[in-house]
C-alpha positions as semicolon CSV with decimal commas, in nm:
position;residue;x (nm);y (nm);z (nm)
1;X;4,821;9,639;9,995
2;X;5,165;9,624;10,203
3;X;5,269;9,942;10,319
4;X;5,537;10,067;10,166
5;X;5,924;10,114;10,369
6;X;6,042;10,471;10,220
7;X;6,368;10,418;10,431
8;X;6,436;10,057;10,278
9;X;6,345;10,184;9,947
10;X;6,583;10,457;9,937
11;X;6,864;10,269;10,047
12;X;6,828;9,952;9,829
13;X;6,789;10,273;9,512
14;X;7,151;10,428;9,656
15;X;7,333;10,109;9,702
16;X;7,251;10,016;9,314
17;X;7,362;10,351;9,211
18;X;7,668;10,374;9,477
19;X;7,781;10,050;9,352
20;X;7,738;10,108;8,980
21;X;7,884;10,456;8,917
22;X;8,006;10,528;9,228
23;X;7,938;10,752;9,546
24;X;8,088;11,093;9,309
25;X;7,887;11,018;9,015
26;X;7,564;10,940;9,233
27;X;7,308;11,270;9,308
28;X;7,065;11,302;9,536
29;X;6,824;11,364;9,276
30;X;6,885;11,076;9,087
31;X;6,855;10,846;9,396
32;X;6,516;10,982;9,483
33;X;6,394;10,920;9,122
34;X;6,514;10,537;9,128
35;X;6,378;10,509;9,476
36;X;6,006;10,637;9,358
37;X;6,009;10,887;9,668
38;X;5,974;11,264;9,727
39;X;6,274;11,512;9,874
40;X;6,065;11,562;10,182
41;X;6,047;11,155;10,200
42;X;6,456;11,138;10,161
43;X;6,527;11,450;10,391
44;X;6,290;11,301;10,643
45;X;6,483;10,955;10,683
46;X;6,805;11,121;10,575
47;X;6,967;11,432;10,646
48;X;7,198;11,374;10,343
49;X;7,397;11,163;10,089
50;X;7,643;11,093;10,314
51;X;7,471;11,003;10,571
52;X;7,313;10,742;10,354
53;X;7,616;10,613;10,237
54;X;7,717;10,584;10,633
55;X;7,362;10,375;10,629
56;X;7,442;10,164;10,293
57;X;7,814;10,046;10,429
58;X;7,708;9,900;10,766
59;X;7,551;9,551;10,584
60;X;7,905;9,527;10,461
61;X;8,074;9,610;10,766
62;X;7,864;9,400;10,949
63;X;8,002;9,098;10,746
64;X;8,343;9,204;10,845
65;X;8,248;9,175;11,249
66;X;8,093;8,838;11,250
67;X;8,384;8,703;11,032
68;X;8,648;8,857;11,307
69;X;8,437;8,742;11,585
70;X;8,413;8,398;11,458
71;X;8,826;8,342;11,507
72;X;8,797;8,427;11,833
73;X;8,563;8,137;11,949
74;X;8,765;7,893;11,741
75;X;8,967;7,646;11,978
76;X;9,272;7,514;11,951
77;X;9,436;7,810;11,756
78;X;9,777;7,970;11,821
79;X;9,823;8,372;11,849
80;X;10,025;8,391;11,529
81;X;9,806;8,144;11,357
82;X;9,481;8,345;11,501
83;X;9,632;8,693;11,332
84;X;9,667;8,540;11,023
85;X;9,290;8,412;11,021
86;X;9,203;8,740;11,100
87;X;9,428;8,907;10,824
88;X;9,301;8,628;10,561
89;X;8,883;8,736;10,630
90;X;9,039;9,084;10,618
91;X;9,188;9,033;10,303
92;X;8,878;8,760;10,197
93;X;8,643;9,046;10,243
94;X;8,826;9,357;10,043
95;X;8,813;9,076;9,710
96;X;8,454;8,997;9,785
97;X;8,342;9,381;9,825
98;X;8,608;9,537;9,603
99;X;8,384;9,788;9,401
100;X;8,238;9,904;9,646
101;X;8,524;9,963;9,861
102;X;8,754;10,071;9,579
103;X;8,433;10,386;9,563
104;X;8,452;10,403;9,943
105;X;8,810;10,476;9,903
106;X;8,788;10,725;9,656
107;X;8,546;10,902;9,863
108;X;8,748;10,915;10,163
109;X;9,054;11,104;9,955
110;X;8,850;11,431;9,914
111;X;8,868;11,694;10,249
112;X;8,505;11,700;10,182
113;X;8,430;11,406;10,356
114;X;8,619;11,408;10,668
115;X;8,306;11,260;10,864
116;X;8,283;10,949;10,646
117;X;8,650;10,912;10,725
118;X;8,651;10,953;11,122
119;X;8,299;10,727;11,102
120;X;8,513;10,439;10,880
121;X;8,794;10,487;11,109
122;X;8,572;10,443;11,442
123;X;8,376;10,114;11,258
124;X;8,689;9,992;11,194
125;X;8,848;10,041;11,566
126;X;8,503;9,871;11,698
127;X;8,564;9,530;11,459
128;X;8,957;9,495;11,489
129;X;9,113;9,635;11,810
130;X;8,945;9,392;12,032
131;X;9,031;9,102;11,828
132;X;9,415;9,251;11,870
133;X;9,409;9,278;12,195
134;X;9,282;8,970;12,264
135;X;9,525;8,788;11,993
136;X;9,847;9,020;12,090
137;X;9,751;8,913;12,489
138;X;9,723;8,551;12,428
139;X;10,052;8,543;12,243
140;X;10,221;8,737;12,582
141;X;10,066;8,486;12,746
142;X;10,236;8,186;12,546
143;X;10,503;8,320;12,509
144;X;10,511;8,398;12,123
145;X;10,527;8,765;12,215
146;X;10,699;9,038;12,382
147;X;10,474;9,324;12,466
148;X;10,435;9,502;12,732
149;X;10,163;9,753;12,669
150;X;9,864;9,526;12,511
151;X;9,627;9,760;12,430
152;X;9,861;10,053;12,311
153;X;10,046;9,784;12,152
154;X;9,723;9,699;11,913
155;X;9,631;10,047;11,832
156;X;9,992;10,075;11,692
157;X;9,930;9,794;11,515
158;X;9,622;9,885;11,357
159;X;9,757;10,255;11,262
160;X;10,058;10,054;11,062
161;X;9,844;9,871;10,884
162;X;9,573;10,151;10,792
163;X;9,860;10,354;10,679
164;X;10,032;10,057;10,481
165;X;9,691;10,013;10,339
166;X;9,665;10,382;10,229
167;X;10,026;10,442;10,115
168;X;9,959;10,131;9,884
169;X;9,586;10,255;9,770
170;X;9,810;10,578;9,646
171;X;10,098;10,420;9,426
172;X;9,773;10,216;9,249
173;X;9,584;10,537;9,239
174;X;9,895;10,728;9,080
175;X;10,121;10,447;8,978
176;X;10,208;10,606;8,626
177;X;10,402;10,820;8,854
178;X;10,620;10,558;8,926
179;X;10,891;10,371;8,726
180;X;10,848;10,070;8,944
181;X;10,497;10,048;9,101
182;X;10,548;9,692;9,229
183;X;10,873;9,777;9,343
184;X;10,708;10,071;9,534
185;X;10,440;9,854;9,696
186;X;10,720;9,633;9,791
187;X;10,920;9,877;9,994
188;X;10,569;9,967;10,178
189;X;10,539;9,611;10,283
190;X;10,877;9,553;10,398
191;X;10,876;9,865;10,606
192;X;10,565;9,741;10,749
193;X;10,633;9,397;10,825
194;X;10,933;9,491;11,038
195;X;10,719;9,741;11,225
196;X;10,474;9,499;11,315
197;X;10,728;9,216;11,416
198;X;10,910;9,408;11,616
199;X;10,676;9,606;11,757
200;X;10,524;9,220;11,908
201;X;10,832;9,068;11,950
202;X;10,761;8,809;11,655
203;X;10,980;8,647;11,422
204;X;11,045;8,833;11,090
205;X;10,795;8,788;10,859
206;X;10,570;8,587;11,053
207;X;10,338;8,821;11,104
208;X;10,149;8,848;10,762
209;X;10,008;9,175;10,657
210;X;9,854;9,125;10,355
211;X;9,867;8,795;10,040
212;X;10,191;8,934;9,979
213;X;10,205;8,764;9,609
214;X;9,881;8,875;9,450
215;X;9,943;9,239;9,575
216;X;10,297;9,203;9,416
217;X;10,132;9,022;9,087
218;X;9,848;9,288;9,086
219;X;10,095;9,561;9,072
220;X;10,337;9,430;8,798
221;X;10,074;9,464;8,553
222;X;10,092;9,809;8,593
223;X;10,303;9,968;8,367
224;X;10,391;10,373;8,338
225;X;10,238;10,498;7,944
């Protein structure tokens, strides 16, 4: 008889029930009776929920890397045109993983989990600021840019779009607040897209942030009650 993997079984039980009802709605308790184990089992491989959710998102992220580090090895590809790959698999992968994300995010609003957000923030420093640098350098290097300070240059450009990112997660998250909530999203992205152009020197606009449209589309549906 195969011996059985507590650690795999407890993870496979909390990613069903993470991705079903969400992180919030998920207990201990509950995962240790789906995963057929004992407390002592689950404290022994984990020293809590959210350190298993830590454990359940790397697959995911992992995705995320080898897409990024795939446009870097492809030839032939311009800086601007290389940023936009990278924003594309960025955007590619939210629509692929979007319920689990979309419970991510809701997570990562409550004070309570200010280690899940600081461990998100460094995954997500790990997968995009060296594809940045490399893209913002190459584009000094042709010419398409005007930056002095590379790497400072891509942190910046990674905190404007975490922060466009957020600012646009909370209009959805409280858009009957809002008369207008495209309208809203709209201002975010135009603030951001001239940050990021002329924070690299590019031409307006050419610089993509996000699919522009469906965000747009997605958020004219929403109407105040």
């Amino acid at each position: 008889m195969a011996r059985r993997n507590r650690r795999t079984e407890i993870i496979n039980a909390a990613r069903q029930l993470f991705y079903a009802q969400g992180y919030e709605n998920t207990s201990t308790r509950e995962i240790i009776r789906i995963a057929g184990v004992s407390f002592g089992a689950f404290y022994h491989h984990f020293e809590s929920k959210e350190a298993l959710l830590m454990v359940v998102i790397d697959p995911i992220l992992a995705e995320l890397r080898a897409a990024t580090a795939r446009l870097l090895t492809e030839p032939a590809l311009t800086a601007v045109s290389r940023y936009q790959r990278l924003v594309a698999a960025d955007n590619d992968f939210r629509v692929t993983h979007s319920q689990p994300l979309e419970h991510i995010w809701f997570v990562m609003q409550s004070d309570d989990h200010l280690r899940l957000v600081h461990y998100l923030s460094q995954k997500g420093e790990e997968i995009y600021l060296p594809a940045l640098n490399e893209i913002i350098q190459q584009g000094v290097d042709d010419g398409a840019f005007d930056v002095k300070f590379v790497p400072q240059t891509a942190n910046l450009l990674l905190s404007i779009c975490r922060a466009t990112r957020v600012a646009i997660a909370k209009i959805w998250q409280n858009h009957l607040q809002f008369d207008d909530p495209a309208a809203a999203v709209e201002q975010e992205l135009d603030a951001a897209q001239i940050a990021i152009d002329r924070l690299v020197g590019a031409a307006l606009g050419e610089l993509l942030l996000l699919d522009r449209q469906n965000v747009l589309d997605y958020f004219a549906t929403l109407k105040p009650t």
